[in-house]
N, C-alpha and C positions, 0 to 999 in steps of 0.2 A: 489219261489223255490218249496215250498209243492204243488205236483201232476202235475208238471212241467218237473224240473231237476230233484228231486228226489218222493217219494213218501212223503206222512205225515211224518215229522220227523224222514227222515231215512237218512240215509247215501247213496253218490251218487251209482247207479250203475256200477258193471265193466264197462260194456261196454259203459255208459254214459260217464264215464271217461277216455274211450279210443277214444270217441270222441272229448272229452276236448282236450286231448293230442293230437290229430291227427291236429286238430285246432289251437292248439298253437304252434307244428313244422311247420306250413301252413306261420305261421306268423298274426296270425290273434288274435289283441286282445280278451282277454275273461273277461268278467262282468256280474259279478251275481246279481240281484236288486231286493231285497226282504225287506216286511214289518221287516222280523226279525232281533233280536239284530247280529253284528257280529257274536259272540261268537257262536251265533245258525247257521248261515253261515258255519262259518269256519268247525264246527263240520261234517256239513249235508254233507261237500264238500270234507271231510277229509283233510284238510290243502291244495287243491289243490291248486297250484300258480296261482290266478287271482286278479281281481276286482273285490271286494266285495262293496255294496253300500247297507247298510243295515237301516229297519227305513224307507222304500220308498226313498233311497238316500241322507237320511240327515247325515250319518255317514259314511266314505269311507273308505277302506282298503286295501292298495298293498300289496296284500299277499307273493308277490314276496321277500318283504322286510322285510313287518309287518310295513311298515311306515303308522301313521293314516296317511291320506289326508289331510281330514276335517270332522268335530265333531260340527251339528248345530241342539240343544236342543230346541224346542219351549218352551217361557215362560209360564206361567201362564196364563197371559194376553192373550195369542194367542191363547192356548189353550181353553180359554173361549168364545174369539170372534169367531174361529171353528165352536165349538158346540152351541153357538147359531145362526148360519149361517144356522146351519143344522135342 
């Protein structure tokens, strides 16, 4: 999202938004896919109605509804075999 759709931690552009919009009258699904939490999603995009896939996609959000998707937390364990992978 950050220096993409929006800048660093800003809120989308008008006329980013008007592209959003022009896109979604088209009929053309929209998904947003960012490391960040929803919450920082939903903010940056000012509640616009899309697909939100926040986390690199491990948390989904139809914004359209607010219904989560799916919500999948690495464990511990994962978390460790990662990092030492890396």
């Amino acid at each position: 999202m950050d220096n993409t759709v929006t800048r660093t931690r800003s809120v989308v552009a008008p006329r980013m938004k008007e592209a959003f919009s022009y896109l979604k009258e088209s009929g053309s699904d929209i998904v947003i896919v960012s490391g960040a939490h929803l919450e920082q999603i939903g903010k940056q995009m000012g509640e616009f109605p899309c697909f939100y896939l926040g986390q690199n996609g491990n948390h989904a959000l139809n914004a359209f509804t607010s219904a989560q998707l799916w919500r999948r937390v690495l464990s511990e364990k994962e978390k460790e075999e990662i990092t030492n992978h890396i």
